[in-house]
C-alpha positions in Angstrom: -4.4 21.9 -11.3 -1.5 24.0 -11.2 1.5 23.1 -8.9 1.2 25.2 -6.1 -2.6 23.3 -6.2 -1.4 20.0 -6.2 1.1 21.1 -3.1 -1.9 22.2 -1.4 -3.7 19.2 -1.9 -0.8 17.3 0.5 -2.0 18.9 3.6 -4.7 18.1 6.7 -5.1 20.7 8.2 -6.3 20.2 11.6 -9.3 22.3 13.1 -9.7 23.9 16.3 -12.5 26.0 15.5 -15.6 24.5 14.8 -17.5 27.5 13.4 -18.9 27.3 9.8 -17.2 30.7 9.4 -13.9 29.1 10.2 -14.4 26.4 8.1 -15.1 28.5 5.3 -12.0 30.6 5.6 -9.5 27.7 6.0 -11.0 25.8 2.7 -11.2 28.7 0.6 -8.0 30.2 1.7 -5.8 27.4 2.0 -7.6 25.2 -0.4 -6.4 21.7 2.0 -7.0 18.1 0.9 -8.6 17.1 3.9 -9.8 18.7 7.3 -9.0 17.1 10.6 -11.3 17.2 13.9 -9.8 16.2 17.4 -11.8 14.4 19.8 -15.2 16.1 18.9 -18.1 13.8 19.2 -20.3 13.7 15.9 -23.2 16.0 17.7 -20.4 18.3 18.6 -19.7 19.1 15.4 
């Protein structure tokens, strides 16, 4: 992993948009450790 990877890897970003578009764009354009959901049921997501 380069640096600016392993910063990356540091975050949680936390999701307000549910869509598997937005999903997709977040991940591949941020490249986050970890994605956070708030207060969503498991059938909501």
């Amino acid at each position: 992993m380069t640096d600016e990877e392993k910063v990356r890897q540091l975050f949680v970003n936390m999701m307000l948009d549910f869509s598997p578009e937005s999903i997709r764009k977040v991940a591949e354009k941020y490249h986050p450790g970890a994605l956070r959901y708030h207060n969503k049921s498991a059938q909501e997501l």
